[in-house]
C-alpha atoms as an extended CHARMM CRD file, in Angstrom:
* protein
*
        65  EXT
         1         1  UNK       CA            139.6850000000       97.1550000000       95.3600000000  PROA      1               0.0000000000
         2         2  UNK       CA            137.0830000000       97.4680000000       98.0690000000  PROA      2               0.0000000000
         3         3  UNK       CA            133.4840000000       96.0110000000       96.8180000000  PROA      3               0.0000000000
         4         4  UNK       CA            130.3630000000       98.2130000000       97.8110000000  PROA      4               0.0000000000
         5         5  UNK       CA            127.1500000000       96.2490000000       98.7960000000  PROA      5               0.0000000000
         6         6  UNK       CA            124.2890000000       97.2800000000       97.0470000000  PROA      6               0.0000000000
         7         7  UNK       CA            121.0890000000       97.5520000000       98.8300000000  PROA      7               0.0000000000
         8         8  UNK       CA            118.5750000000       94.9740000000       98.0060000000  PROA      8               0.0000000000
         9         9  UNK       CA            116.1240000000       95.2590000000       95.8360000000  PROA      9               0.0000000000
        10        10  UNK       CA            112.2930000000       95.7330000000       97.9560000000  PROA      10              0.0000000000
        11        11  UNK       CA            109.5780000000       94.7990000000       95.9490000000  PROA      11              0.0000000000
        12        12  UNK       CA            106.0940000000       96.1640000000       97.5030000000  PROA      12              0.0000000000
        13        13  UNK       CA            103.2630000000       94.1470000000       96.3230000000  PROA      13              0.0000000000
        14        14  UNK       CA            100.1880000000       96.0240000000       96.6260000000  PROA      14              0.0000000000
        15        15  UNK       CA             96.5870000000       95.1670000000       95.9060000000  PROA      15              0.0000000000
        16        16  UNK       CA             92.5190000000       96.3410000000       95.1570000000  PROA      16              0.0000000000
        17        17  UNK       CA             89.4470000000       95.3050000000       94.1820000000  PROA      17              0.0000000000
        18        18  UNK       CA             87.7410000000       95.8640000000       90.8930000000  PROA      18              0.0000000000
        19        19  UNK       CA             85.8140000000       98.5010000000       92.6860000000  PROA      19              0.0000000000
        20        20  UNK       CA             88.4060000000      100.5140000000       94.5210000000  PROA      20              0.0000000000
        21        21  UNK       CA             90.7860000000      103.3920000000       93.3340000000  PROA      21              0.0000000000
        22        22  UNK       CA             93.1400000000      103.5560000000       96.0260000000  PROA      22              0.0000000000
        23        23  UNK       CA             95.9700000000      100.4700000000       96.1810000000  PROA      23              0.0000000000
        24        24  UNK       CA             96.4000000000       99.1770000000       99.7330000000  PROA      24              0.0000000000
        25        25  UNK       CA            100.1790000000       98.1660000000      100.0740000000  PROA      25              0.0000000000
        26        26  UNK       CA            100.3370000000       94.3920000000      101.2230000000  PROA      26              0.0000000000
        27        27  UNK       CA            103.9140000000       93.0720000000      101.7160000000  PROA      27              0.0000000000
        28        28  UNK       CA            107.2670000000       93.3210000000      100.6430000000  PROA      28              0.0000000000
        29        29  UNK       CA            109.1930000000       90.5990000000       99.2070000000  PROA      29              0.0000000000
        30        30  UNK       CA            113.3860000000       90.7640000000       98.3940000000  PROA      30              0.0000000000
        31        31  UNK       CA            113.1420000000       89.7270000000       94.9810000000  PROA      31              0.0000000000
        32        32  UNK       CA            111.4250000000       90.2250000000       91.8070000000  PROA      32              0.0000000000
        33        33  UNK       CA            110.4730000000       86.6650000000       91.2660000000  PROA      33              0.0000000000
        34        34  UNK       CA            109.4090000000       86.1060000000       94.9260000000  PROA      34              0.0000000000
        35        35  UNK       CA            107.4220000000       88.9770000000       94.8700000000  PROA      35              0.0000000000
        36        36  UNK       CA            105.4140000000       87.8630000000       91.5170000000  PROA      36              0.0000000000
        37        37  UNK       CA            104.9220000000       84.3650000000       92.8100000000  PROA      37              0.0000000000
        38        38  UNK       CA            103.4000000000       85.9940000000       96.0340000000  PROA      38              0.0000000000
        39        39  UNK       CA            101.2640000000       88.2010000000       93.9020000000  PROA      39              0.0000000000
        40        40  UNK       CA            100.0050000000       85.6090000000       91.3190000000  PROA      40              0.0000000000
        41        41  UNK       CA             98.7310000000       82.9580000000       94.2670000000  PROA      41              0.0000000000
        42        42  UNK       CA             97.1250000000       85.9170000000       95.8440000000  PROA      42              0.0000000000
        43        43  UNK       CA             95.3030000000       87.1860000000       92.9570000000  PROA      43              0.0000000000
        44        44  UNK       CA             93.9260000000       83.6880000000       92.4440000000  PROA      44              0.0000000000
        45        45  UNK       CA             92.9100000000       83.4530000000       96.1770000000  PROA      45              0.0000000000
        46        46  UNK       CA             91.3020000000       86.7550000000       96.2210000000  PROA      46              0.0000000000
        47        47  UNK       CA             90.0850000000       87.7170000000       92.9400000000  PROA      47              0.0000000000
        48        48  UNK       CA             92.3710000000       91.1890000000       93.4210000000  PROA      48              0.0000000000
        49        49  UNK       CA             94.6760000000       92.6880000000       91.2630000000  PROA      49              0.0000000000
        50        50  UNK       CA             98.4630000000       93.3760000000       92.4440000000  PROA      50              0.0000000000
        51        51  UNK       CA            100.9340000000       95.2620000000       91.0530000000  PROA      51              0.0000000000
        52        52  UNK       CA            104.4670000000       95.1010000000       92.1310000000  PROA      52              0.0000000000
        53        53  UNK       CA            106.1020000000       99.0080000000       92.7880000000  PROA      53              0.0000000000
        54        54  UNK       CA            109.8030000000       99.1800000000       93.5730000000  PROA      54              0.0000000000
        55        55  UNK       CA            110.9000000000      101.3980000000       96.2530000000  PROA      55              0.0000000000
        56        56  UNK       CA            111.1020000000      104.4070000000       94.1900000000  PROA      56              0.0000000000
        57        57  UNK       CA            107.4640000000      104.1610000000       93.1570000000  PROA      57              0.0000000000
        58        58  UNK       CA            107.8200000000      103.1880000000       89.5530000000  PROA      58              0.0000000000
        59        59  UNK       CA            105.2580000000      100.1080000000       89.2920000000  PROA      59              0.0000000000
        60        60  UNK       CA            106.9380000000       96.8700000000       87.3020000000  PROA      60              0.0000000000
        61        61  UNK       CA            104.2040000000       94.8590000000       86.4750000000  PROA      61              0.0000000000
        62        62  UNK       CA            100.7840000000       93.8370000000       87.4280000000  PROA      62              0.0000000000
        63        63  UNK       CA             98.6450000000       90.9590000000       87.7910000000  PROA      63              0.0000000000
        64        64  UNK       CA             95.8010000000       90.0250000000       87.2060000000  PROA      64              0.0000000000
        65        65  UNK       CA             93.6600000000       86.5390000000       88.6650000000  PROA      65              0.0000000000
């Protein structure tokens, strides 16, 4: 039995102001959970809201400051 690696999971965390309609991608983090912890201490720094997309485009969750 031969095991198959499966490619990792990129979370994109992207980002905008109240204000703005477009979402400005920011970074990309390997994990779910790394990804949200990035996010959350951003949104409090900034007073933006993220959302973290997969690599397919399908958005996961967002979050708010």
């Amino acid at each position: 039995m031969q095991l198959v690696k499966c490619c990792p999971l990129v979370i994109v965390i992207q980002s905008r102001a109240s204000g703005e309609l477009v979402w400005r991608d920011e970074v990309s983090r390997l994990s779910h959970f790394k990804a949200y912890m990035t996010a959350k201490a951003k949104a409090r720094l900034t007073g933006r809201v993220y959302r973290l997309v997969d690599r397919d485009g399908v958005v996961l969750e967002q979050i708010f400051y």
